[in-house]
Biopython code that builds the backbone (N, CA, C, O; Angstrom):
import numpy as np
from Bio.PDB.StructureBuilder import StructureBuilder

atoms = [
    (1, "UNK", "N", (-4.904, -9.621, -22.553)),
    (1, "UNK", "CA", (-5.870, -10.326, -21.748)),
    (1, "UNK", "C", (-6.213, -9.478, -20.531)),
    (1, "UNK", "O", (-5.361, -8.832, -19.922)),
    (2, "UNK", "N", (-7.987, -9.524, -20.086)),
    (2, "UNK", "CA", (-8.202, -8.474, -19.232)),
    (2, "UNK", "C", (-8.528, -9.623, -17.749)),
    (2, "UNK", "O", (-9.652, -9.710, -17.254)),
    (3, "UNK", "N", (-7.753, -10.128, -17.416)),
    (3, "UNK", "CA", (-8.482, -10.882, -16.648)),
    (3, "UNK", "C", (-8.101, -10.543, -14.793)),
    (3, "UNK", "O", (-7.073, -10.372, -14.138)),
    (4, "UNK", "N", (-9.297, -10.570, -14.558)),
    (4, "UNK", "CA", (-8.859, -9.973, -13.181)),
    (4, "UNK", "C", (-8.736, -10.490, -12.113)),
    (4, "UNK", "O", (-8.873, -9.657, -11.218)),
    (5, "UNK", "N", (-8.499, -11.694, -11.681)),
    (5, "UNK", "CA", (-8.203, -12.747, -11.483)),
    (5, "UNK", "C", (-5.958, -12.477, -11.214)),
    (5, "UNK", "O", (-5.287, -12.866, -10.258)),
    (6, "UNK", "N", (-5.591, -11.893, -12.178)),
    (6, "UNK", "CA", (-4.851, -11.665, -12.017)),
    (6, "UNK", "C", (-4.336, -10.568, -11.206)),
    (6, "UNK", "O", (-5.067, -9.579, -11.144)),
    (7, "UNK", "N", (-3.166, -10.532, -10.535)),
    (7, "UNK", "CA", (-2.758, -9.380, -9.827)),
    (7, "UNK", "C", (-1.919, -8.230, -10.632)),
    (7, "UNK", "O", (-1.554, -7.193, -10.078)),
    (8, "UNK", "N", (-1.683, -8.501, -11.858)),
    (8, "UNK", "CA", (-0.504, -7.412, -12.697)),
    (8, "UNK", "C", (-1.968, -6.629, -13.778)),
    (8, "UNK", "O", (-1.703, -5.555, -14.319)),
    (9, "UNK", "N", (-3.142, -7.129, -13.961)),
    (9, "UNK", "CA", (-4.005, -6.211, -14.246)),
    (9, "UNK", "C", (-4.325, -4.962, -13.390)),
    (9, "UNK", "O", (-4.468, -3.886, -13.972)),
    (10, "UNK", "N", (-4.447, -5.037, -12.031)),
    (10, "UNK", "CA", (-4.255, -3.797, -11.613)),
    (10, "UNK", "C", (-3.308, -2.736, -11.425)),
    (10, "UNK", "O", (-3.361, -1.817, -10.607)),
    (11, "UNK", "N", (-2.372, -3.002, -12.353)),
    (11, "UNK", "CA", (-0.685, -2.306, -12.026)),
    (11, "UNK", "C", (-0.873, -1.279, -13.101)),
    (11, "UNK", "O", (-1.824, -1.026, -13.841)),
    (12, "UNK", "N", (0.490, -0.693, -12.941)),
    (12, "UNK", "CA", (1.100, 0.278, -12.051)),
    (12, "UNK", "C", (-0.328, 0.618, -10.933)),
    (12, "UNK", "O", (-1.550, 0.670, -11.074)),
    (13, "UNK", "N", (0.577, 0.786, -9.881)),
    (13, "UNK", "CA", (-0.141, 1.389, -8.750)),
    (13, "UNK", "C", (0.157, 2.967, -8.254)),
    (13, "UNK", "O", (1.136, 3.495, -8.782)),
    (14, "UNK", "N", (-0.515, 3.668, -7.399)),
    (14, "UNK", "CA", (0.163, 5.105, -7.007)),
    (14, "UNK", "C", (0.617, 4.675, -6.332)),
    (14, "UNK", "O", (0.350, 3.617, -5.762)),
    (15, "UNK", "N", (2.133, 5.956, -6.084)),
    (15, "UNK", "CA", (2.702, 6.074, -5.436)),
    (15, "UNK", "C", (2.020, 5.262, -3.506)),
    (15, "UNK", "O", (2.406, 4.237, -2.944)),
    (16, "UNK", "N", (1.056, 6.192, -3.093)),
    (16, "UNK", "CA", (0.124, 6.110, -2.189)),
    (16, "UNK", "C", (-0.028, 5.346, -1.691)),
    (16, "UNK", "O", (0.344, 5.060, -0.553)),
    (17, "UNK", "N", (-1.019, 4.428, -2.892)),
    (17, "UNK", "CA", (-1.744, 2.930, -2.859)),
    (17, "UNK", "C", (-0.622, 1.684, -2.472)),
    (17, "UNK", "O", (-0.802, 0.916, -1.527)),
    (18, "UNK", "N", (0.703, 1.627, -3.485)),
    (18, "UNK", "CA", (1.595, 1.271, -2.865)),
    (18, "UNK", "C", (2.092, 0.810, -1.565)),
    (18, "UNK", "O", (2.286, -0.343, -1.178)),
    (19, "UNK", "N", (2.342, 2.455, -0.682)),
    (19, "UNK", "CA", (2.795, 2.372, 0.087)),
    (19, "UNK", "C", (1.572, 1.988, 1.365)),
    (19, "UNK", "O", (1.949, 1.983, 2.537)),
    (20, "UNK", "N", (0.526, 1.765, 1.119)),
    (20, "UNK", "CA", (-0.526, 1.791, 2.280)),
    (20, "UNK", "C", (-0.863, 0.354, 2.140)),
    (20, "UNK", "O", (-1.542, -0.181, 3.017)),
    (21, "UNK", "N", (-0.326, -0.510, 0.816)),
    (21, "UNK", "CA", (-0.513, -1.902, 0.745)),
    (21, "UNK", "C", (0.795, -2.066, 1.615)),
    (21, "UNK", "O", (0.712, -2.523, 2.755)),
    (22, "UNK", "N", (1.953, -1.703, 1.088)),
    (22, "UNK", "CA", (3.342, -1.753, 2.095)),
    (22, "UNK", "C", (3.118, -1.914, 3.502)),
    (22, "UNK", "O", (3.365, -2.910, 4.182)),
    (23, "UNK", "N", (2.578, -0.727, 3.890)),
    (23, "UNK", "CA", (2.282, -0.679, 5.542)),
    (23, "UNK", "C", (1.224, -1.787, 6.175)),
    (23, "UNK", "O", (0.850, -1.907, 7.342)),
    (24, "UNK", "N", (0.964, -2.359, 5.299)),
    (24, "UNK", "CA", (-0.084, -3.415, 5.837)),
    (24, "UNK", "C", (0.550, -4.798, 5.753)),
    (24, "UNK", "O", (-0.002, -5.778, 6.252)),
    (25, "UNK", "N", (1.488, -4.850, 5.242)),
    (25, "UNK", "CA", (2.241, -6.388, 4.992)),
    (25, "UNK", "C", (2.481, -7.335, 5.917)),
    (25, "UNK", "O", (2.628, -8.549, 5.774)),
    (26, "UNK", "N", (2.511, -6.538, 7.056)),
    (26, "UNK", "CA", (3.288, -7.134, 8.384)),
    (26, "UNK", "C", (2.375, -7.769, 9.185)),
    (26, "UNK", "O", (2.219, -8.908, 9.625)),
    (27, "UNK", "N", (1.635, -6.363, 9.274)),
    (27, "UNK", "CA", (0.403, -6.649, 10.741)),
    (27, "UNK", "C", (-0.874, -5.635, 10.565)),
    (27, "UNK", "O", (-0.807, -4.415, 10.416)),
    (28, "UNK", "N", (-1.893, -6.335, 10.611)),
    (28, "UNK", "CA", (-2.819, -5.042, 10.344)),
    (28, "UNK", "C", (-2.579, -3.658, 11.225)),
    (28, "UNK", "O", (-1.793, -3.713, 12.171)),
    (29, "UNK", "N", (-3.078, -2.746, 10.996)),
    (29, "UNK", "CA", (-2.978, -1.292, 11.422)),
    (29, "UNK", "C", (-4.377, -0.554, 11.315)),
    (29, "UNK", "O", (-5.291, -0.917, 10.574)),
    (30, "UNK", "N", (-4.408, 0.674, 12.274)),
    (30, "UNK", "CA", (-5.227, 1.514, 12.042)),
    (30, "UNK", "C", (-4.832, 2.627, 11.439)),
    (30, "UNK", "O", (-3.674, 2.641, 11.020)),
    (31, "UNK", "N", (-5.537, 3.618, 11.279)),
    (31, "UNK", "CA", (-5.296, 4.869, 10.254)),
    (31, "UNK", "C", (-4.092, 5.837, 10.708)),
    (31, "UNK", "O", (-3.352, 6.351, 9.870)),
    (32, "UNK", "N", (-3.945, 6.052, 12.101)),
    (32, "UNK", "CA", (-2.918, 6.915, 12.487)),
    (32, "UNK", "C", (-1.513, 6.106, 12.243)),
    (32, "UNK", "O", (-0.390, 6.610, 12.273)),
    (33, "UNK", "N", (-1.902, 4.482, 11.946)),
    (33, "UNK", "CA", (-0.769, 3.973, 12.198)),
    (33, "UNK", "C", (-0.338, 3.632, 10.521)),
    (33, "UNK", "O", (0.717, 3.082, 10.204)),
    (34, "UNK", "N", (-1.001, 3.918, 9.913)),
    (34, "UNK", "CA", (-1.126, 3.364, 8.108)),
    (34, "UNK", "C", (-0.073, 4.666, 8.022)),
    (34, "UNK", "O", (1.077, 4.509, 7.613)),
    (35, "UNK", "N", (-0.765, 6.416, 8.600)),
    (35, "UNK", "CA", (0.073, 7.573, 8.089)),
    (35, "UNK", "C", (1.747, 7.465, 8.503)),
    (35, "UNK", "O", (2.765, 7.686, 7.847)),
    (36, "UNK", "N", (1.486, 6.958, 10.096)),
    (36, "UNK", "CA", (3.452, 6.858, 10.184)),
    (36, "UNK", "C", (3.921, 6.412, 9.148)),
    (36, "UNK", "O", (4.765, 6.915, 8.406)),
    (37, "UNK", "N", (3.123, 4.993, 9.036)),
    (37, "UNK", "CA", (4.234, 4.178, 8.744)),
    (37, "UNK", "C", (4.362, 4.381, 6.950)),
    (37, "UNK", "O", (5.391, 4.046, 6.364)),
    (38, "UNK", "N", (3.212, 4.948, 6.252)),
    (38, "UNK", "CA", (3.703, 6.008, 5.065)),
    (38, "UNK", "C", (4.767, 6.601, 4.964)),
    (38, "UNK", "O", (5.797, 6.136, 4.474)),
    (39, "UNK", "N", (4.647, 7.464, 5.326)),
    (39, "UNK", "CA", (5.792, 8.348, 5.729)),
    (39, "UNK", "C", (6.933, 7.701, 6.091)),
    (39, "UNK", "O", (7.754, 7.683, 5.174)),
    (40, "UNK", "N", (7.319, 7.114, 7.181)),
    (40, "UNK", "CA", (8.289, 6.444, 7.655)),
    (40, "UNK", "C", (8.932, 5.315, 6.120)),
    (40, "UNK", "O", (10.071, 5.567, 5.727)),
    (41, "UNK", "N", (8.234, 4.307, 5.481)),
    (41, "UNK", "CA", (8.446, 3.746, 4.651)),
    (41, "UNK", "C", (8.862, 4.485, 3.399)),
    (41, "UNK", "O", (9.719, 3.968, 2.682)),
    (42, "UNK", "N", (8.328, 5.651, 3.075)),
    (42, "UNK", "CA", (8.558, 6.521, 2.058)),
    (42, "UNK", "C", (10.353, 7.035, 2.481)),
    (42, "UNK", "O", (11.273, 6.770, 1.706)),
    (43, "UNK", "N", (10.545, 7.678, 3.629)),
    (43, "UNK", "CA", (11.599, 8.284, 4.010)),
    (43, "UNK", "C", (11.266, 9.733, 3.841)),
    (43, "UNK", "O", (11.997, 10.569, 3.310)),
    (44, "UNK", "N", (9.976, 9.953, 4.396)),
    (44, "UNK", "CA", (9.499, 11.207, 4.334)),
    (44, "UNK", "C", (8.881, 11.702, 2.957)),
    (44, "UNK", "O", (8.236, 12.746, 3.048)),
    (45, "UNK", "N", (8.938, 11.336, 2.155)),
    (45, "UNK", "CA", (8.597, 11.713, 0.911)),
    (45, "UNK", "C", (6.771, 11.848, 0.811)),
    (45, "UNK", "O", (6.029, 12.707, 0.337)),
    (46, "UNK", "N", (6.562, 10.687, 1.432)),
    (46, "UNK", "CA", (4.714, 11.084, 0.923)),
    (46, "UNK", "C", (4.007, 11.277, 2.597)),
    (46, "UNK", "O", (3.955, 10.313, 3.360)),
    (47, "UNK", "N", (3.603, 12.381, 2.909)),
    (47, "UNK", "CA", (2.845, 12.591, 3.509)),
    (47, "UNK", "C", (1.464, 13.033, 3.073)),
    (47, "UNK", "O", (1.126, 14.007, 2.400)),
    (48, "UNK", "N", (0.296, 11.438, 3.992)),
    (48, "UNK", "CA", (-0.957, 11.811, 3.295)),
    (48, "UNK", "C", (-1.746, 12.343, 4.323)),
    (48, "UNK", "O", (-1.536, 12.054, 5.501)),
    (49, "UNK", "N", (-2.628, 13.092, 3.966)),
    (49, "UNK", "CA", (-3.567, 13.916, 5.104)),
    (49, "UNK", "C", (-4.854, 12.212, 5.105)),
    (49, "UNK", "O", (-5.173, 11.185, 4.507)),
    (50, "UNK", "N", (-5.116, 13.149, 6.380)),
    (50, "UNK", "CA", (-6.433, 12.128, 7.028)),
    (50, "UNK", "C", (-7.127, 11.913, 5.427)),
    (50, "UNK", "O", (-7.030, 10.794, 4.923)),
    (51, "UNK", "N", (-7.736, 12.881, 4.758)),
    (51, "UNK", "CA", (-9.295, 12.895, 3.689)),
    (51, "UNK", "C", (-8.343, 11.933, 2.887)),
    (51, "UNK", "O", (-8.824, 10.803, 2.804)),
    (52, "UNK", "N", (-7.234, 12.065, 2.332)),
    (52, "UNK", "CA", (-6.450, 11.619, 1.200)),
    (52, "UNK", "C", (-6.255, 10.023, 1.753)),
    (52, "UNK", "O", (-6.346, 9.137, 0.903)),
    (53, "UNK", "N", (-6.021, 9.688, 2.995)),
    (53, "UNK", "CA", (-5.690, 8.300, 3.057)),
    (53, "UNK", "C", (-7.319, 7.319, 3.733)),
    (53, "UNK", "O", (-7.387, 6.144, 4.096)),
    (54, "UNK", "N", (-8.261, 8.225, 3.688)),
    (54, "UNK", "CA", (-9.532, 7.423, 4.489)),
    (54, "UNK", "C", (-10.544, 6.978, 3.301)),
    (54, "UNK", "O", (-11.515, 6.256, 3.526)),
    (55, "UNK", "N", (-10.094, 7.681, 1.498)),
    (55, "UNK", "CA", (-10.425, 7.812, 0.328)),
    (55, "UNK", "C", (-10.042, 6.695, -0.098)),
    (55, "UNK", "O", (-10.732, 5.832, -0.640)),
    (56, "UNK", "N", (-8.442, 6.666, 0.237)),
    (56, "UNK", "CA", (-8.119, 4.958, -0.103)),
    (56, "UNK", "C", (-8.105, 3.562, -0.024)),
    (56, "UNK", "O", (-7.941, 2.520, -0.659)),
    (57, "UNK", "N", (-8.476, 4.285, 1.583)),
    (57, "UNK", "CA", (-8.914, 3.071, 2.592)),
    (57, "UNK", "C", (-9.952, 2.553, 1.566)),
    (57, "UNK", "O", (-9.895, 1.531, 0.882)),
    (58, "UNK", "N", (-11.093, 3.680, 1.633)),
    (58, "UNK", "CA", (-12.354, 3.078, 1.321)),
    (58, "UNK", "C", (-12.580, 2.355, -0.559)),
    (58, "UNK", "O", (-13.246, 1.461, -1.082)),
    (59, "UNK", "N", (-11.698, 3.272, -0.957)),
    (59, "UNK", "CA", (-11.421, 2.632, -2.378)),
    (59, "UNK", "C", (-10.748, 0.799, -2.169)),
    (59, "UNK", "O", (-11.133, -0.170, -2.823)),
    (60, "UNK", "N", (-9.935, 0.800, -1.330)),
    (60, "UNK", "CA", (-9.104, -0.638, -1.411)),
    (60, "UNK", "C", (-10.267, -1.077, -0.715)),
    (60, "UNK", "O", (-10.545, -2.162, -1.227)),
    (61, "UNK", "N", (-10.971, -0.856, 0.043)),
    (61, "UNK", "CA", (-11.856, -1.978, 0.759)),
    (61, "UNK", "C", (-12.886, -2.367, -0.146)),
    (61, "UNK", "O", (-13.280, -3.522, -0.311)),
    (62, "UNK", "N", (-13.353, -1.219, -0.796)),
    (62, "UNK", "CA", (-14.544, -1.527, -2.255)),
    (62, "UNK", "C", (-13.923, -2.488, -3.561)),
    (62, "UNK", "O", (-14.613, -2.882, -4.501)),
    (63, "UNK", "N", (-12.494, -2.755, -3.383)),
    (63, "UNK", "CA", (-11.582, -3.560, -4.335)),
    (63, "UNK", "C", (-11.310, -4.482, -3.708)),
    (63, "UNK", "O", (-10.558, -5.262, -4.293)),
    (64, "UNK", "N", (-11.721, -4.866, -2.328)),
    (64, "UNK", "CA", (-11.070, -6.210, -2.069)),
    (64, "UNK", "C", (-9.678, -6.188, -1.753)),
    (64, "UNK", "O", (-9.200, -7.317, -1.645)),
    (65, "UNK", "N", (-8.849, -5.202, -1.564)),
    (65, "UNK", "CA", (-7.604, -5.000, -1.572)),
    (65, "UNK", "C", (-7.075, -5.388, -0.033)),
    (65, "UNK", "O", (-6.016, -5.948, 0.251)),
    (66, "UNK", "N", (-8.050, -4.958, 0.813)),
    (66, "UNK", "CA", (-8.169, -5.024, 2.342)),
    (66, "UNK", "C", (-9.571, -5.112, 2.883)),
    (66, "UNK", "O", (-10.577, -4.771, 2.261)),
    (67, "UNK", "N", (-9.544, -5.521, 3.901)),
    (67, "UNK", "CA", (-10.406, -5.249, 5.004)),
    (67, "UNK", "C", (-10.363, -4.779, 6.328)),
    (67, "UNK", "O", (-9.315, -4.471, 6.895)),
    (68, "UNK", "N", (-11.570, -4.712, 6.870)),
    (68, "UNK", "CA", (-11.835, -3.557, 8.458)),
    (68, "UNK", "C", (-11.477, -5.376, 9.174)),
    (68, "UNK", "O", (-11.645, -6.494, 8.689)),
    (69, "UNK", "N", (-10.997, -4.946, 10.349)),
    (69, "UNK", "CA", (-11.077, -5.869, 11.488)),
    (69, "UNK", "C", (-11.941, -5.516, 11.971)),
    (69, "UNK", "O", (-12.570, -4.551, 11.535)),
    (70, "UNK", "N", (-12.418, -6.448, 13.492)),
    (70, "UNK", "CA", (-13.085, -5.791, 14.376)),
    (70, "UNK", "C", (-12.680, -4.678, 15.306)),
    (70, "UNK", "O", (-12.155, -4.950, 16.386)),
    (71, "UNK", "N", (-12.886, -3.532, 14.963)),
    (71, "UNK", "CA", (-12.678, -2.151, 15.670)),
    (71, "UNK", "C", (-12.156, -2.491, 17.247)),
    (71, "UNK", "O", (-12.630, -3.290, 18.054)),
    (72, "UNK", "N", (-10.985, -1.567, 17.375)),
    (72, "UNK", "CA", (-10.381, -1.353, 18.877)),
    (72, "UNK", "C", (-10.820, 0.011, 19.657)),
    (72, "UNK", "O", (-10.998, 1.074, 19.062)),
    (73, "UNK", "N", (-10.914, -0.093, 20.529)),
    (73, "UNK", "CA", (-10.642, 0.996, 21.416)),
    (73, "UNK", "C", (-9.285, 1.414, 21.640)),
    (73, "UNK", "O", (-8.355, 0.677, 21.968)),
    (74, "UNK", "N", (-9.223, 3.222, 21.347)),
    (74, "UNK", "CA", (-8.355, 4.084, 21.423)),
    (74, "UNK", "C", (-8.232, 4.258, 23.078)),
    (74, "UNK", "O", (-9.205, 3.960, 23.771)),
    (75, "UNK", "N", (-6.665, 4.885, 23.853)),
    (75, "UNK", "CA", (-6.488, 5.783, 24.785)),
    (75, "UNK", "C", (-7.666, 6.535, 25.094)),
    (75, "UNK", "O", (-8.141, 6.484, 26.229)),
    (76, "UNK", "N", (-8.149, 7.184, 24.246)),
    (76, "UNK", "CA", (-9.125, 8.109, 24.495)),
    (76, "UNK", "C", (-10.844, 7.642, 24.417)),
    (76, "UNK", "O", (-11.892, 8.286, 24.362)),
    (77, "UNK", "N", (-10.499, 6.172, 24.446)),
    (77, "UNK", "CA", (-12.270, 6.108, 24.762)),
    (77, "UNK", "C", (-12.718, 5.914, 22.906)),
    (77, "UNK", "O", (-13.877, 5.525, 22.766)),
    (78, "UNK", "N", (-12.057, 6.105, 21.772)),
    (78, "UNK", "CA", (-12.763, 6.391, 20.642)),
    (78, "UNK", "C", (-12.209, 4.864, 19.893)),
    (78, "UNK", "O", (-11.182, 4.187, 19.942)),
    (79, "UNK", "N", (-13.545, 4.785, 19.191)),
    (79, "UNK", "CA", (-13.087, 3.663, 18.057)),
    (79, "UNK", "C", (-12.216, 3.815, 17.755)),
    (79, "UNK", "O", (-11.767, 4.938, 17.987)),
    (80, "UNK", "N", (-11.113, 2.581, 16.844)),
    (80, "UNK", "CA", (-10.418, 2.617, 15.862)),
    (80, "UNK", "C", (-10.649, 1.386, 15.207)),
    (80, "UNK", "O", (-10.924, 0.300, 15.716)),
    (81, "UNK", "N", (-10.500, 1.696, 13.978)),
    (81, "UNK", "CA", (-10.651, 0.846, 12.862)),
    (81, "UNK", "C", (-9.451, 0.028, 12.540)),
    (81, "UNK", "O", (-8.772, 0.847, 11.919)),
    (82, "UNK", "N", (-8.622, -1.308, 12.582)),
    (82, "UNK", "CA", (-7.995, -1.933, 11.987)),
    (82, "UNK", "C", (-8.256, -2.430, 10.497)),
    (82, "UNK", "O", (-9.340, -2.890, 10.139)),
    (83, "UNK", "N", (-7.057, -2.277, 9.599)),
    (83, "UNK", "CA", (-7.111, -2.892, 8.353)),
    (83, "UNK", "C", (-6.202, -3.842, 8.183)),
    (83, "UNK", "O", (-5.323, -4.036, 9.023)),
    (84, "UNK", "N", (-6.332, -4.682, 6.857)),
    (84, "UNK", "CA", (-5.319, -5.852, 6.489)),
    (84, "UNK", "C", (-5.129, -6.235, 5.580)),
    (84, "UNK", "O", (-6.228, -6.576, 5.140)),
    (85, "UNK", "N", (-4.308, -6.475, 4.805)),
    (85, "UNK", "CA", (-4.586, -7.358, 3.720)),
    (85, "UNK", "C", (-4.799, -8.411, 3.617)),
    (85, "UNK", "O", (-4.413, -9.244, 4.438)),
    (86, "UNK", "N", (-5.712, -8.778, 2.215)),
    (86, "UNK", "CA", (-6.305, -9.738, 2.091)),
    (86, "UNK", "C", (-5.654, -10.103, 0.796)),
    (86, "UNK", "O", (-5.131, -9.213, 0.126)),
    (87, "UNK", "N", (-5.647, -11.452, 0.358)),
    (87, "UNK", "CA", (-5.218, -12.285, -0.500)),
    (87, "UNK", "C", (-4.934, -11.426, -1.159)),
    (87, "UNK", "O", (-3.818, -10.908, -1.168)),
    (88, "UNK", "N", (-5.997, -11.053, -1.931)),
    (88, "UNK", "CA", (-5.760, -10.216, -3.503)),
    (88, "UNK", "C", (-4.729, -9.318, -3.083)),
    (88, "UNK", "O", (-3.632, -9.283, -3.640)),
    (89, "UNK", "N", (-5.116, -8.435, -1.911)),
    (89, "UNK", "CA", (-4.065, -7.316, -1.832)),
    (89, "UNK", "C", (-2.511, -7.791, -1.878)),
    (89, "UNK", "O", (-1.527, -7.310, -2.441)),
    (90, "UNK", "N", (-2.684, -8.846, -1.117)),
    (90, "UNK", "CA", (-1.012, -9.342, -0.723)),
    (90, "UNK", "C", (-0.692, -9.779, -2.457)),
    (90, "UNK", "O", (0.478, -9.448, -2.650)),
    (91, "UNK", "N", (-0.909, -10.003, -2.941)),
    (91, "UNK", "CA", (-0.725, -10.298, -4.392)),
    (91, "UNK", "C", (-0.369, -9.532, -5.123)),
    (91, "UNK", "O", (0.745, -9.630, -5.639)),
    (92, "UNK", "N", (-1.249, -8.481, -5.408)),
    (92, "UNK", "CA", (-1.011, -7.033, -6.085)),
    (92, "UNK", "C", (0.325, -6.164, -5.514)),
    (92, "UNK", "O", (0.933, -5.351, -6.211)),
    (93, "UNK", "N", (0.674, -6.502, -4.073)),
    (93, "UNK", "CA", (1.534, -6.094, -3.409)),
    (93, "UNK", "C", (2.992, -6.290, -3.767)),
    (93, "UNK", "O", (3.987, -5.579, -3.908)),
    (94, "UNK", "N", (2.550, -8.082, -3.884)),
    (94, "UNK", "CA", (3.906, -8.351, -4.284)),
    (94, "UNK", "C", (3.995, -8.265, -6.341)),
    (94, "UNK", "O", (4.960, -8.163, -7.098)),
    (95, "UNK", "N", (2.806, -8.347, -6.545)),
    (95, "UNK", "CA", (3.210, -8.221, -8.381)),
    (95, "UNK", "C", (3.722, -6.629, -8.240)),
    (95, "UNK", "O", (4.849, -6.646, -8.735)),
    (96, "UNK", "N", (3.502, -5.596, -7.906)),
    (96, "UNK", "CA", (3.869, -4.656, -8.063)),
    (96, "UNK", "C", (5.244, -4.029, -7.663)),
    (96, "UNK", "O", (5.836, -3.049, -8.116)),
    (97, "UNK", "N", (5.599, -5.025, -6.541)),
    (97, "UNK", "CA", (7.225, -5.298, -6.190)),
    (97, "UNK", "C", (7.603, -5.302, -7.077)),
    (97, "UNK", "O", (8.156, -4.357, -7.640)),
    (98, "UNK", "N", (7.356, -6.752, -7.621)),
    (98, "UNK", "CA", (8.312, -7.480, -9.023)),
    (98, "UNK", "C", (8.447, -6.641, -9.898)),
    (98, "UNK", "O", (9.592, -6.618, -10.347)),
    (99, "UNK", "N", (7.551, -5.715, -10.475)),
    (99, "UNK", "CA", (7.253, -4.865, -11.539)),
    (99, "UNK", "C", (8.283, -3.477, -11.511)),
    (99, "UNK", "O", (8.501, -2.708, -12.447)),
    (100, "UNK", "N", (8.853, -3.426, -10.072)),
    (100, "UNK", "CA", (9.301, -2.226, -9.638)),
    (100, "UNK", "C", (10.490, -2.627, -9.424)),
    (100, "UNK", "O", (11.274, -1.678, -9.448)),
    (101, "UNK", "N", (10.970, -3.598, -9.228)),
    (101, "UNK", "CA", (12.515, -4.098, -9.466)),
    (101, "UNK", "C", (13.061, -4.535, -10.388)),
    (101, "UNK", "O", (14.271, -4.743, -10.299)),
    (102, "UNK", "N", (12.145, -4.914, -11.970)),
    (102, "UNK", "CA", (12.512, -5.138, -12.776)),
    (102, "UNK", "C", (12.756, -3.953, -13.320)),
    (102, "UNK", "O", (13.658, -4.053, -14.151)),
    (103, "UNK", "N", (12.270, -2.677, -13.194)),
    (103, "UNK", "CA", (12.679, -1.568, -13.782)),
    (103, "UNK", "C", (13.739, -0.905, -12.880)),
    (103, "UNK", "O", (14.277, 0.062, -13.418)),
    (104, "UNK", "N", (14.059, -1.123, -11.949)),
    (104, "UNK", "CA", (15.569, -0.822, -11.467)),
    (104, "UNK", "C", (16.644, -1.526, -11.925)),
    (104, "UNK", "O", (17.786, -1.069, -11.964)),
    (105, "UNK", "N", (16.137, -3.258, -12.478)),
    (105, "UNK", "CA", (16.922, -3.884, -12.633)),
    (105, "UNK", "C", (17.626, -3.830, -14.572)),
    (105, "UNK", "O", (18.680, -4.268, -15.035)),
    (106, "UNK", "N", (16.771, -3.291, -15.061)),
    (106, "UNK", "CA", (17.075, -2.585, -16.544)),
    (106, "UNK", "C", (17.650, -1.594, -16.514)),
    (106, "UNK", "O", (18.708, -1.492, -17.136)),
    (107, "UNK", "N", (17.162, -0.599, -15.817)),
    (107, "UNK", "CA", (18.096, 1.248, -15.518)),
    (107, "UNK", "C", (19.306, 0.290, -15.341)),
    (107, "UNK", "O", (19.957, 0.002, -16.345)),
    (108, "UNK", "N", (19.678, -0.262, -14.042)),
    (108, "UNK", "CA", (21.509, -0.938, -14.291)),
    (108, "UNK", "C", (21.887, -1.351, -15.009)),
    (108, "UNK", "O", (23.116, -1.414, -15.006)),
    (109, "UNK", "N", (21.297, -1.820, -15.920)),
    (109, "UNK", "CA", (22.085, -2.418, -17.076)),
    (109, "UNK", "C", (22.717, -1.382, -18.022)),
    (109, "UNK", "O", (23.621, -1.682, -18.801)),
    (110, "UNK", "N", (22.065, 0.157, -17.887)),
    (110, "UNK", "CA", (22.752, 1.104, -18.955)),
    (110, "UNK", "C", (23.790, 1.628, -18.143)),
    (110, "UNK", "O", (23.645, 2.139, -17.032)),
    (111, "UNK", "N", (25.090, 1.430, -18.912)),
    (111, "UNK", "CA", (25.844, 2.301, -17.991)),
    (111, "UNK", "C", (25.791, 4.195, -17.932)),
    (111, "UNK", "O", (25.902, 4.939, -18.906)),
    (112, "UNK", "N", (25.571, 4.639, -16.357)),
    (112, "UNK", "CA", (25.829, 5.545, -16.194)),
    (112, "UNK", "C", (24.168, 5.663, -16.194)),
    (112, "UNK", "O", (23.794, 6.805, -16.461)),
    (113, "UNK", "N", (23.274, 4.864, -15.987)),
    (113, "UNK", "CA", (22.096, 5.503, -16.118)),
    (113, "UNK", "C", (21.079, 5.694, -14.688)),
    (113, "UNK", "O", (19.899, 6.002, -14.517)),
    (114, "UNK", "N", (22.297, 5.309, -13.736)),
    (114, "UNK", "CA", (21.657, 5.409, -12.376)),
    (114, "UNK", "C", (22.794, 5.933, -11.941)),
    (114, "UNK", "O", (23.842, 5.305, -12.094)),
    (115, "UNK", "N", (22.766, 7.508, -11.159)),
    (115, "UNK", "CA", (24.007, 7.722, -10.085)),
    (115, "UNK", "C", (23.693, 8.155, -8.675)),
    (115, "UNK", "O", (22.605, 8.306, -8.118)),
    (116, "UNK", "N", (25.265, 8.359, -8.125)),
    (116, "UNK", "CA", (24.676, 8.661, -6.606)),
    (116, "UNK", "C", (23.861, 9.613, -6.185)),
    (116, "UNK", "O", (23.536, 9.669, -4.999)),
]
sb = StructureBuilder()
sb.init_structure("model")
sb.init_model(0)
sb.init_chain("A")
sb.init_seg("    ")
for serial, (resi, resn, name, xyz) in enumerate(atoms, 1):
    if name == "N":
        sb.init_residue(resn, " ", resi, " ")
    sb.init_atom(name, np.array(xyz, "f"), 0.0, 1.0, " ", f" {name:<3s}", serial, name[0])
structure = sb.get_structure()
């Protein structure tokens, strides 16, 4: 069934996409604050450049995944853009949890098939 309506039709997610739905769970954010907290949530593992994460932005916003707030002013006088999730996203967020702990939760079941 293709129905999209559902949140496990858009799954598996990237690595990326993932983590930039992750960073939004809490509290919306702007872009410098989406890259920390990438990174930071990853444990260093994914660092995305500006082009690579403003691509996704704009992909999740064309999906409904998120939206722009009304723009803040920076320290420096310059826009910034806030994002958030929105329903669908928070959905996809968490189906893709579930999806990702059930496959940790099978690897334990073999012995010896997860080590330190």
């Amino acid at each position: 069934m293709n129905d999209l309506t559902q949140p496990e039709h858009y799954l598996p997610l990237t690595e990326a996409s993932y983590f930039i739905l992750l960073s939004l769970a809490h509290e919306p954010a702007h872009g410098y604050g989406i890259l920390k907290s990438v990174w930071n949530l990853s444990e260093g593992r994914i660092t995305l450049s500006a082009g690579t994460l403003y691509g996704a932005l704009k992909r999740l916003l064309e999906d409904g995944w998120i939206e722009r707030l009304e723009s803040g002013e920076s320290a420096g006088g310059r826009e910034r853009k806030f994002y958030r999730l929105t329903g669908l996203g928070g959905s996809i967020l968490n189906a893709e949890t579930r999806r990702l702990q059930a496959l940790v939760r099978a690897a334990a079941r073999l012995p010896g098939a997860l080590t330190a």
